[in-house]
C-alpha positions as CSV (number, residue, x, y, z in Angstrom):
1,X,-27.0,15.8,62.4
2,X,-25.4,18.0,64.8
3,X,-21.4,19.1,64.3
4,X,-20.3,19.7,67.4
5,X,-16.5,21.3,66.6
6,X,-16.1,23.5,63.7
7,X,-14.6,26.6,62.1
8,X,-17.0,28.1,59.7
9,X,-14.9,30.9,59.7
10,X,-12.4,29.1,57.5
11,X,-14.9,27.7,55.0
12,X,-17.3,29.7,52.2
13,X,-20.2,31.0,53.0
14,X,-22.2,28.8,51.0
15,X,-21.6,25.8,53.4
16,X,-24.1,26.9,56.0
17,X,-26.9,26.5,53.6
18,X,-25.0,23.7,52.2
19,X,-25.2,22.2,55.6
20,X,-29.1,22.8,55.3
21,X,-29.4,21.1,52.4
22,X,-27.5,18.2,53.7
23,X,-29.8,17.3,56.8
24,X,-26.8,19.2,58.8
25,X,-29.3,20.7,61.0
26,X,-26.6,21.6,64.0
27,X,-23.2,23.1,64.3
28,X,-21.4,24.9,67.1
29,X,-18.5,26.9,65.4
30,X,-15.5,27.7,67.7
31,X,-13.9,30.9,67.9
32,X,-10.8,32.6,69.0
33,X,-9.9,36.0,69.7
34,X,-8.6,36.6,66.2
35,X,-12.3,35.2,64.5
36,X,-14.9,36.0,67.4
37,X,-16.3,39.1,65.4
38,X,-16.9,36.8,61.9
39,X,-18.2,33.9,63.9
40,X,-20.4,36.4,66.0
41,X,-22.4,37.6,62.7
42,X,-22.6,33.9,61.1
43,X,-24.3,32.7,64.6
44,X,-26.6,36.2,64.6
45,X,-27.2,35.6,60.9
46,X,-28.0,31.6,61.5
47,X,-29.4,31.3,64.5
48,X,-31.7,28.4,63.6
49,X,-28.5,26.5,62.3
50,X,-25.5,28.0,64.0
51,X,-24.2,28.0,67.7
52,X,-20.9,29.5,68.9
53,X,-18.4,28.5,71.5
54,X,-16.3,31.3,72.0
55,X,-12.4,30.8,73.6
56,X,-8.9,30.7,73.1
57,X,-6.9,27.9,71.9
58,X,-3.9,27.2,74.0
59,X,-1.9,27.3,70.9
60,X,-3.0,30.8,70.5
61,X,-2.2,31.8,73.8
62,X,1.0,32.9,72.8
63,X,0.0,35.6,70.1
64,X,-2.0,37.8,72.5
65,X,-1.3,39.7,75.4
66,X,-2.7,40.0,78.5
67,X,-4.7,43.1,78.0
68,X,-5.6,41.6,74.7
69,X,-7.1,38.3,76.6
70,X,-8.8,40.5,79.0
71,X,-11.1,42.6,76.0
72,X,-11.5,39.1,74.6
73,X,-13.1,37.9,77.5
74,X,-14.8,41.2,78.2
75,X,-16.2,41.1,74.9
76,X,-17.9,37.4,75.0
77,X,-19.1,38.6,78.2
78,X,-20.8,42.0,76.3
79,X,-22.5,39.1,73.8
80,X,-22.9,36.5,76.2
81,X,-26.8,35.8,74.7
82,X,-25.6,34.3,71.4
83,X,-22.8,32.0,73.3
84,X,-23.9,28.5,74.3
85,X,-20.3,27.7,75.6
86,X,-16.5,28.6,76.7
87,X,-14.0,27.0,74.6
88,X,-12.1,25.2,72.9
89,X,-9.9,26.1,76.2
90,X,-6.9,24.0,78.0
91,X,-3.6,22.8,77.7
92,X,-1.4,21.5,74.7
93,X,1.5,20.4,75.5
94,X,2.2,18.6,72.1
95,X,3.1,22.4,70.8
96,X,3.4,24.3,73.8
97,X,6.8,22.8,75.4
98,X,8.6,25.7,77.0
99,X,7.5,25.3,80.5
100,X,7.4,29.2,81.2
101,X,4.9,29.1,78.1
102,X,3.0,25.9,79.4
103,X,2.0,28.0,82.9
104,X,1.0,31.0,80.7
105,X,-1.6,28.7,78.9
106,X,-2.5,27.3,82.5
107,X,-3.0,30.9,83.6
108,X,-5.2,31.7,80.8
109,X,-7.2,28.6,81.0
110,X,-8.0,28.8,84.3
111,X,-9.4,32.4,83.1
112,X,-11.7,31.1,81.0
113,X,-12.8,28.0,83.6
114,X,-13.6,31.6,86.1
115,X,-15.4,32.9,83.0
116,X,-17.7,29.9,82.0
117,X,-18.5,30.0,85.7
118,X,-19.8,33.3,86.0
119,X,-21.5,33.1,82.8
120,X,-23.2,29.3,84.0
121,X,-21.8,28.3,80.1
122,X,-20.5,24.1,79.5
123,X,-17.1,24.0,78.6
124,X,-15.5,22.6,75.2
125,X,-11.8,21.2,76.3
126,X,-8.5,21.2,74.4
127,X,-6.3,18.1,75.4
128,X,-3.2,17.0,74.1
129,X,-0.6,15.6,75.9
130,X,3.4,15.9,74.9
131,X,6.5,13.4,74.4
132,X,7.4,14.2,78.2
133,X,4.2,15.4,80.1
134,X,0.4,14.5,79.7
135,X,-1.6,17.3,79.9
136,X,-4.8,15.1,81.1
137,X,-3.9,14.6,84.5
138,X,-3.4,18.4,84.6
139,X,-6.6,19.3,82.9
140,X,-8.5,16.7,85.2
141,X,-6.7,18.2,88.6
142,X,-8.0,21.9,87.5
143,X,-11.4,21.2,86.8
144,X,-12.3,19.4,89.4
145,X,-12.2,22.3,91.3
146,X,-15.5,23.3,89.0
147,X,-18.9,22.9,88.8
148,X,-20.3,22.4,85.1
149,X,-20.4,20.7,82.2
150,X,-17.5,19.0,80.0
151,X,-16.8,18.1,76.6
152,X,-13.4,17.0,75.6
153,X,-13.2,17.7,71.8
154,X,-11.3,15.1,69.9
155,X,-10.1,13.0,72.2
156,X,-6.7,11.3,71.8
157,X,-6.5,10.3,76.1
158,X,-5.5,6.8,77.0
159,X,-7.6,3.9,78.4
160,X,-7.2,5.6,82.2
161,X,-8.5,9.0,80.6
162,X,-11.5,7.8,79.3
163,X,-12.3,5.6,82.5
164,X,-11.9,9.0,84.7
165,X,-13.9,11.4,82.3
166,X,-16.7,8.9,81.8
167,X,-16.9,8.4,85.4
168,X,-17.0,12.2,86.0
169,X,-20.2,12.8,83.2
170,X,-18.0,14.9,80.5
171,X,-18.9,14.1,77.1
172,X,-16.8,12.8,74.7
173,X,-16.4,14.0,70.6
174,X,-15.4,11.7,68.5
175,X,-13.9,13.1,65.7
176,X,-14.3,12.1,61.7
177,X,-10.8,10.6,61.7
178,X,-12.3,7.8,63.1
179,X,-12.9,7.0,59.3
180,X,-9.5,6.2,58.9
181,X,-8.1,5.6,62.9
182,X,-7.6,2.3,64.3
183,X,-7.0,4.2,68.1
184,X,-10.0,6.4,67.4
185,X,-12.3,3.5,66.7
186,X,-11.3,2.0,69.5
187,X,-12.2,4.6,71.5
188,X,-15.5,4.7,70.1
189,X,-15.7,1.2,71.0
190,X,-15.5,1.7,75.2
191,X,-17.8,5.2,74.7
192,X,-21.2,4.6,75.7
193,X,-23.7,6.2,73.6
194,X,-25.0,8.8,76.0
195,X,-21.7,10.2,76.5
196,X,-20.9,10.5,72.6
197,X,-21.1,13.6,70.2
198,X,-20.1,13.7,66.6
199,X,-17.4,16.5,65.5
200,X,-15.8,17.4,62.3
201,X,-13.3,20.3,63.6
202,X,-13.7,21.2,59.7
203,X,-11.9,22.2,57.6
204,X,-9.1,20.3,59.1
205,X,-9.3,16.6,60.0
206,X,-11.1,15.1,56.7
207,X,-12.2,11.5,56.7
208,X,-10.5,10.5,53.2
209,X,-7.9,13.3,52.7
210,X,-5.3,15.6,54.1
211,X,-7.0,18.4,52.4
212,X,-9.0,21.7,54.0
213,X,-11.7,20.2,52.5
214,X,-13.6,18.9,55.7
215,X,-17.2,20.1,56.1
216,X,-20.0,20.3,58.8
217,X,-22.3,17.3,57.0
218,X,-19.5,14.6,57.0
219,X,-19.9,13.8,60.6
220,X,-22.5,11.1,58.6
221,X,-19.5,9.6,57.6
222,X,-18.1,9.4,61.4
223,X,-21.9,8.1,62.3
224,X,-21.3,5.2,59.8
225,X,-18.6,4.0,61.4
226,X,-19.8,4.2,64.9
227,X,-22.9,2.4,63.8
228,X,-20.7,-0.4,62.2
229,X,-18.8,-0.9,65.6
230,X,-21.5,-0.2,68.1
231,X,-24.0,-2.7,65.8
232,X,-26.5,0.2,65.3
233,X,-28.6,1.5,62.8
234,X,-26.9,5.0,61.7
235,X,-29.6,6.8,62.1
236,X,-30.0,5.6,65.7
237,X,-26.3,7.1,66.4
238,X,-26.9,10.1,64.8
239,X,-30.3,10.9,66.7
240,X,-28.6,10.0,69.6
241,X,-25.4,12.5,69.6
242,X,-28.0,15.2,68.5
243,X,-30.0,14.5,71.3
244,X,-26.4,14.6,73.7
245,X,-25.5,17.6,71.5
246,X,-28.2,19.6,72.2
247,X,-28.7,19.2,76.3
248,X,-24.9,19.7,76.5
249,X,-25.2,22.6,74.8
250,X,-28.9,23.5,76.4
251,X,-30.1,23.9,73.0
């Protein structure tokens, strides 16, 4: 099984090994400026387990200044050997409304987008669209001016958005609310399986509660419910979104 959107550094330490134990043989935890140091150690200390995207959620955008951004970046840069991608990056414009404040995320993401270049990393996407602007058609307009690999993590885009990013070759995460998500399954429905990974975004986003209490290993419970709709065997789905996992991630 392979977790491809979590944040170990908000869980015990004892999940890692937990993970083990569970035949959670994969995760990529995602960092942000505030949590790269921790998440750096527990991808050193787990190598054989752990992978780390390193970026700046557009929510956080906000809390840092510009000199701040710029050590961030210099920083993943300085450790670039233990990143395997750039992200979660993009636009939100679910919390980000102000429109001076929207460009300022733009600014930064297209940072990042410069940054994953240079460094040759895939790129792990942040899209959510508001009440009064989608941010897809503005994340899809700015990276087609690149060349690399996409993953939109927990995808909440429309029929239209998941025609144009299939068509393009970006992956797609599926997240574990698809436990308990009509809209979610039915995006898993139109997802073919080479395009498909398997996320948790633990400890947020738990299949049966509202609790922190999300973990790495319950993507199994995602991969039930993907089998159920796709008429597979589980173990097939969960092979195969390891299998995607890994070459997005050139693991």
């Amino acid at each position: 099984m392979f977790d491809v959107h979590c944040h170990l550094e908000y869980m015990p330490n004892e999940v890692i090994e937990e993970c083990r134990n569970l035949n959670c043989n994969a995760m990529t935890s995602v960092a942000n400026p505030s949590d790269f140091d921790r998440s750096l150690i527990l991808r050193q200390e787990n190598s054989d387990t752990v992978f780390l995207s390193a970026g700046i959620h557009p929510t956080h955008v906000l809390e840092h200044s510009e000199a701040e951004i710029l050590s961030y970046i210099k920083k993943i840069k300085q450790n670039e050997k233990y990143i395997s991608a750039i992200g979660e990056i993009g636009l939100d414009y679910w919390h980000v409304t102000d429109k001076t404040n929207q460009e300022l995320t733009e600014k930064v993401f297209k940072q990042f987008l410069d940054l994953a270049e240079e460094l040759k990393k895939p790129v792990v996407l942040h899209v959510r669209s508001g009440l009064s602007r989608d941010a897809f058609h503005r994340v899809f307009e700015i990276i087609g001016n690149y060349n690399m690999s996409f993953l939109i993590h927990f995808f909440s885009g429309k029929n239209e958005e998941l025609k144009h990013a299939l068509e393009h070759g970006y992956m797609i995460s599926i997240n574990t609310v698809v436990c308990k998500s009509k809209s979610l399954k039915y995006i898993a429905k139109k997802i073919p399986m080479e395009h498909m990974v398997l996320e948790t975004d633990s400890p947020w986003a738990d299949p049966e509660s509202n609790e922190l209490i999300n973990r790495p290993w319950k993507i199994e419970k995602s991969a039930e419910i993907v089998a159920m709709i796709k008429k597979l065997p589980k173990n097939q789905v969960l092979e195969a979104t390891e299998k995607n996992a890994r070459r997005f991630f050139d693991e």
